[in-house]
N, C-alpha and C positions, 0 to 999 in steps of 0.2 A: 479851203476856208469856207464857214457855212453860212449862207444867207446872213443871218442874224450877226455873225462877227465882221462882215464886209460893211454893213452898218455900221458900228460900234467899235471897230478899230479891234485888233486881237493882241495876246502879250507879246507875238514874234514880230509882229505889225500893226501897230496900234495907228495907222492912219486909218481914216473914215474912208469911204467913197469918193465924197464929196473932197475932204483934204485932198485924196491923190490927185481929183480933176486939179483944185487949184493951184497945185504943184505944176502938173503938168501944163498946165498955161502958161503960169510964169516962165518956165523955159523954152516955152513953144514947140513941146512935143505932142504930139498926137494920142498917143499913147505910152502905155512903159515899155513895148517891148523895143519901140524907137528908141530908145534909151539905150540899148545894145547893138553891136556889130559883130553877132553871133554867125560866121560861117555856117551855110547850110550842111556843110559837110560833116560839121562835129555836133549840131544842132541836133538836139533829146527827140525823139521823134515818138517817145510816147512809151515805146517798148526796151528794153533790156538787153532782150537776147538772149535770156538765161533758163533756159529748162524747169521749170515746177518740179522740184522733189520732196520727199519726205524728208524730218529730220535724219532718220536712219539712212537714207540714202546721202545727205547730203554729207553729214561725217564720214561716210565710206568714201565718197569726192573727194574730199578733201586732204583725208587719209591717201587716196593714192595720189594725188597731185602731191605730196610735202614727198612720200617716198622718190620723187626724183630728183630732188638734191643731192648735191654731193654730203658723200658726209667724207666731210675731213675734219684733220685734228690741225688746228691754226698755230704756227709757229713764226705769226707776220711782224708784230710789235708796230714800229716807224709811228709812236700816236695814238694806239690802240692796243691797251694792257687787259689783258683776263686774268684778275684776282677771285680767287672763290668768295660769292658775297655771301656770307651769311645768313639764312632764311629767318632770324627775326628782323630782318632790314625791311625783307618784301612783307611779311607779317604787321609790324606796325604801321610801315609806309604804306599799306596799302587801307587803312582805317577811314573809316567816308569823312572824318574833318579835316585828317592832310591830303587824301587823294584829290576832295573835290573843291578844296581851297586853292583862289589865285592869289592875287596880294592882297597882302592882310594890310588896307588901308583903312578896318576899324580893327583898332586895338587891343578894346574892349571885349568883343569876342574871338581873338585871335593871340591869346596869348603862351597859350602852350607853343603852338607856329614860330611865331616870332621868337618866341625863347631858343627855340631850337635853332633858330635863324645863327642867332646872337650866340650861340656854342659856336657853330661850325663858323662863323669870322672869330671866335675866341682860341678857336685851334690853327689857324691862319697865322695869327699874330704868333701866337707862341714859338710854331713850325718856323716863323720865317724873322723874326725878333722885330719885325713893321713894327708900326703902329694902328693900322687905318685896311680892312679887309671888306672888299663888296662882294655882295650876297645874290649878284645878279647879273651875271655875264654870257653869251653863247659858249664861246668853246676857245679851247689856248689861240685861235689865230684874232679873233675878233679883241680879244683880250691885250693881246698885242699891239693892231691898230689903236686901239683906244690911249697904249703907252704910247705912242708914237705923238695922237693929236696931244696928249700932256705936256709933252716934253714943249712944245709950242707956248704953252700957258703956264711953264714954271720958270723956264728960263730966263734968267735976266739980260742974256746976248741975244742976237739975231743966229739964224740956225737952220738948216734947212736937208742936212743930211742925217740921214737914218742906218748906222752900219750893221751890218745882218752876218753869221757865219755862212760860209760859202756851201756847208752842209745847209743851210735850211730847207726844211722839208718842200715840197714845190707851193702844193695845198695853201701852206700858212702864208707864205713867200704871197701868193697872189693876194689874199686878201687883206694883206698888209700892205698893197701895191693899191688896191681901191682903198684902203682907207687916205693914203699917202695925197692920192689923187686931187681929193680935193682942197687940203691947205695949202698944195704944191710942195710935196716934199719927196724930194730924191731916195729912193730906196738903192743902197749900193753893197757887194758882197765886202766881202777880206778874205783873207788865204784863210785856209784849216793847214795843220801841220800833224800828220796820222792821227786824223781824228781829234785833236783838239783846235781852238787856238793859238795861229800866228803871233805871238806877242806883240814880235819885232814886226813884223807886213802890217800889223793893227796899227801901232806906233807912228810908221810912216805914213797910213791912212786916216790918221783920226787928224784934223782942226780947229781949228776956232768957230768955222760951221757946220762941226757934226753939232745935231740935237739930241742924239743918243746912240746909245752903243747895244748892242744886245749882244746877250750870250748863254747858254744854255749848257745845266748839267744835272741829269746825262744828254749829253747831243744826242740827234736825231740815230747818230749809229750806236749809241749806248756808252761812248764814252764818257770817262768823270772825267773833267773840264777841270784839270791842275792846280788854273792861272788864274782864278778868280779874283785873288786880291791885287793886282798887276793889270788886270781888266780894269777894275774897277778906281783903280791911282790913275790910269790912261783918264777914262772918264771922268773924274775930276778934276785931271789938270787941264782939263778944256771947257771946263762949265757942263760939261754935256750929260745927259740926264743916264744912267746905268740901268740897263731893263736888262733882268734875269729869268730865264724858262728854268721849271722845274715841274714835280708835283710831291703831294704829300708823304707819299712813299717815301720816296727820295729823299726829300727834306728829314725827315725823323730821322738821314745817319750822316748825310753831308753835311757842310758847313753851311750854318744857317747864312742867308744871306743878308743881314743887316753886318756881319762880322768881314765882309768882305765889301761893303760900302752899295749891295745895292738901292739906289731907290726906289723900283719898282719889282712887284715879282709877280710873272704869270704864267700859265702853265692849266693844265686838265685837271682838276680834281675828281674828274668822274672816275677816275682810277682805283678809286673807292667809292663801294655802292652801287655802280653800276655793269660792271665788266667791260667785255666788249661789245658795246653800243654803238656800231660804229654809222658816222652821222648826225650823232646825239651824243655832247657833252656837255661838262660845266666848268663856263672858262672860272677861271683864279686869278683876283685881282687884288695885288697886295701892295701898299705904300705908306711911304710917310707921317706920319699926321701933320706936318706942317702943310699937308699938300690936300689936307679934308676935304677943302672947299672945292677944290679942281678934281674930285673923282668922279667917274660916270658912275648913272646908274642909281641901284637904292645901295644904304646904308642903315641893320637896327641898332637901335640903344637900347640904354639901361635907362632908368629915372626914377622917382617915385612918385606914387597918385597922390589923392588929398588925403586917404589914410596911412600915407608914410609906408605904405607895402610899397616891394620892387614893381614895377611898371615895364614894358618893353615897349616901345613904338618904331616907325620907322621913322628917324630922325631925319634922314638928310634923301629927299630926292632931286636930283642936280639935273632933269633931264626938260626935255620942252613942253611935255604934255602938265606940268604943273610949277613953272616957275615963266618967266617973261624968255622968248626965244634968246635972245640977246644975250643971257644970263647963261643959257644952259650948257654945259660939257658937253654931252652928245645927245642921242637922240635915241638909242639902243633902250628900249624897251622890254624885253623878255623876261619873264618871271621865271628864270630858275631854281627857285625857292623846295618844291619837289626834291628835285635830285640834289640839291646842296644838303635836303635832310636826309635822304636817304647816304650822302657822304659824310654827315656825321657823327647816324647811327651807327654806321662801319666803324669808322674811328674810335666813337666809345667802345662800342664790343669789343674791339681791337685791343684798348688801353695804351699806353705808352710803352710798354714793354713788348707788347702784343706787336706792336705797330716795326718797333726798332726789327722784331725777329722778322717779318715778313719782307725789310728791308734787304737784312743779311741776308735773306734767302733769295733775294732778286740780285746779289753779288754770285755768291756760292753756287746757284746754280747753272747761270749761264758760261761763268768760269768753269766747272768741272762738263758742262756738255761742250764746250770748244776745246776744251783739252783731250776730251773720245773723238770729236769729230779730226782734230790736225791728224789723228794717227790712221783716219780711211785713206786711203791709195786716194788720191786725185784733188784733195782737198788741204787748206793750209789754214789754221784757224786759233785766235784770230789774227785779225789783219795788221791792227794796231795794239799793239807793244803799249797797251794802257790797262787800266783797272776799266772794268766793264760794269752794268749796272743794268740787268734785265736781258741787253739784247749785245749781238757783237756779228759782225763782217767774215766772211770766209771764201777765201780766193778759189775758184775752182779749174780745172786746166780743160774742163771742157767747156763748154759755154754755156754760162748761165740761165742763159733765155731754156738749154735744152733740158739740165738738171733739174729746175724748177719745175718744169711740163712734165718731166719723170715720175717729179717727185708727187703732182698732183693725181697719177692715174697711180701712185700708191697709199695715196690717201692722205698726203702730209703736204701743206699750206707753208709757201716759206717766200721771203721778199725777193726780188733779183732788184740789186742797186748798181750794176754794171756790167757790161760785157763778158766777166770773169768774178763777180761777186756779188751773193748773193748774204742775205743778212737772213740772222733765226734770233726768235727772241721765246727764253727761258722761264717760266713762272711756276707758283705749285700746281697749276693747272694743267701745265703740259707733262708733272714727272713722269706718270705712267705710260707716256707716248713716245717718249725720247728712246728707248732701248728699240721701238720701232724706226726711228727719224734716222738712227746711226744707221741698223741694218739696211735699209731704204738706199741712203746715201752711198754705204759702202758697193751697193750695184749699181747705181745707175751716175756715180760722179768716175767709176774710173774712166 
């Protein structure tokens, strides 16, 4: 900072000299750097450590640093789907008023934005026959906790249990487990039965103090989930709130879920638009409209200005930074606003029809590669005797920890979910690899 802005306060720091002293008075600091408890150990000592190069040398760096990654062909699934995105997705997405826009909290100049906002919850609702889709979630686990504290604030009984399948993923499991934390609410599993739904184990587990039920299709092992409307009669006959995992994929062939009584539905949308991201998603949060008032997060509308043209704004913020604490749903902040456009440029490109085929081919495919793989010497595929949906289980009689490790010094990426089983998940992404994934298996699983 230069003489003259240390005066005058600057745009990243517009305190004067004199402000900081009398900041630092008031606190009775010395200084700002008392202000920190900077370890001398990790303390910036001035220098880098980093070699002066030219640009030409520094691309040849870096060039050889990336060539020692593995390269493999990822056949992991468990949460993370690779659909081919389209390159006018990153072409438009990538234009300086959506890249460098956060929330469009004036309207006026954010209207294209928010339009686009207002699609991608327009194909929400339709995908899932809700009423009521927000536009601003982290990722399917956060999105979940957020069902959880709802179920709190819709219900009309006391309630205090949260049932989970006994598949859930670990990941989402935990942070469903901090959100739980602080209302005090009991996270507890139910039986799976090959990969679905216990009906009868759920039955005998559900009460008058579950607050919600969850369930998911396709589960985490890629089964379609039969029993949804049987899920979801449980759930009602105990008041208890119905929260369904899905995503959009998915939804454009299964049973939408309002037709199977859920109230809530959440799940990744970045499954479109983004690949695999993994780290970075956009949770999906879908519900009711009698329940508008009780959603996290932001929500846009429609309306009209003072010339009767359509208008978009962001109608409903329910979080703390802009309503009274007391008031607010949560506190979940993050503009996913980005990647939900870039999820429903996919979509459109896609079309309805577009959308349905890429479904069938997240059936089709993983079915015909588990039906090459049962027939390798040492493999049994798949595991569950269900309709599959991207990804599916396959028993191995040597041990999966060793298949796995085989299979990555040949170049192919694949889950181990047990002792003896290991999960592959299917997309158009992986077709050209798969005639290598069988050959692979067939040496290194007998």
């Amino acid at each position: 900072m230069s003489e003259r802005e240390t005066e005058r306060g600057s745009p990243y720091a517009p305190q004067t000299a004199a402000e900081t002293t009398a900041m630092l008075d008031a606190v009775g600091a010395a200084d700002l750097e008392s202000l920190f408890d900077v370890p001398e150990s990790v303390a910036f000592d001035g220098e880098f450590g980093i070699d002066a190069r030219s640009e030409r040398e520094t691309k040849r760096e870096v060039a050889r640093l990336l060539r020692r990654n593995a390269d493999l062909t990822e056949f992991l699934g468990r949460g993370h789907y690779d659909h081919y995105v389209p390159s006018v997705v990153d072409d438009l997405a990538g234009r300086s008023e959506f890249l460098t826009s956060y929330t469009q909290y004036q309207p006026e100049v954010a209207q294209g934005f928010l339009q686009a906002l207002f699609e991608y919850q327009s194909m929400l609702v339709e995908l899932t026959g809700l009423g009521v889709a927000n536009c601003s979630m982290y990722d399917d686990a956060t999105a979940l906790g957020e069902a959880a504290t709802l179920s709190q604030r819709v219900r009309s009984v006391s309630g205090d249990r949260i049932l989970v399948p006994g598949h859930l993923r670990e990941g989402k499991r935990a942070v469903l487990a901090n959100y739980a934390d602080g209302p005090g609410l009991s996270v507890e599993s139910y039986p799976m039965d090959d990969g679905a739904v216990d009906v009868d184990a759920l039955a005998d587990a559900i009460d008058s103090e579950t607050a919600m039920v969850y369930a998911e299709t396709p589960t985490v092992r890629g089964v379609v989930e039969e029993n949804l409307g049987a899920i979801g009669d449980l759930a009602d006959d105990h008041d208890a709130l119905f929260c369904l995992g899905s995503d959009p994929v998915a939804l454009s062939l299964l049973e939408r879920p309002v037709d199977v009584g859920a109230d809530v539905v959440v799940g990744d949308a970045g499954s479109l638009g983004t690949g695999t991201a993994y780290g970075f998603g956009l949770g999906m949060f879908v519900t009711r409209e009698e329940y508008l008032r009780q959603v996290p997060g932001r929500l846009v509308g429609a309306s009209e200005d003072a010339a009767d043209r359509r208008a978009y704004t962001l109608t409903l913020q329910t979080r703390e930074q802009h309503i009274r604490k007391e008031r607010a749903t949560s506190n979940i902040c993050t503009n996913q606003a980005w990647v939900a456009l870039r999820t429903a440029m996919h979509a459109a490109w896609l079309g309805p029809d577009g959308l349905v085929d890429l479904a069938n081919e997240c059936v089709t495919r993983p079915r015909d590669l588990a039906a090459r793989l049962d027939e390798v010497v040492g493999l049994q595929a798949p595991v569950h005797d269900r309709h599959h949906f991207r990804e599916f289980v396959a028993r191995t009689d040597q041990p999966a920890s060793a298949v796995a490790g085989d299979l990555l010094d040949e170049g192919y990426a694949v889950s181990e979910v047990g002792e003896h089983l290991i999960q592959v998940c299917a997309t158009e992404t992986t077709a050209e690899a798969e005639d290598g994934l069988v050959a692979a298996l067939s040496e290194v699983a007998k």
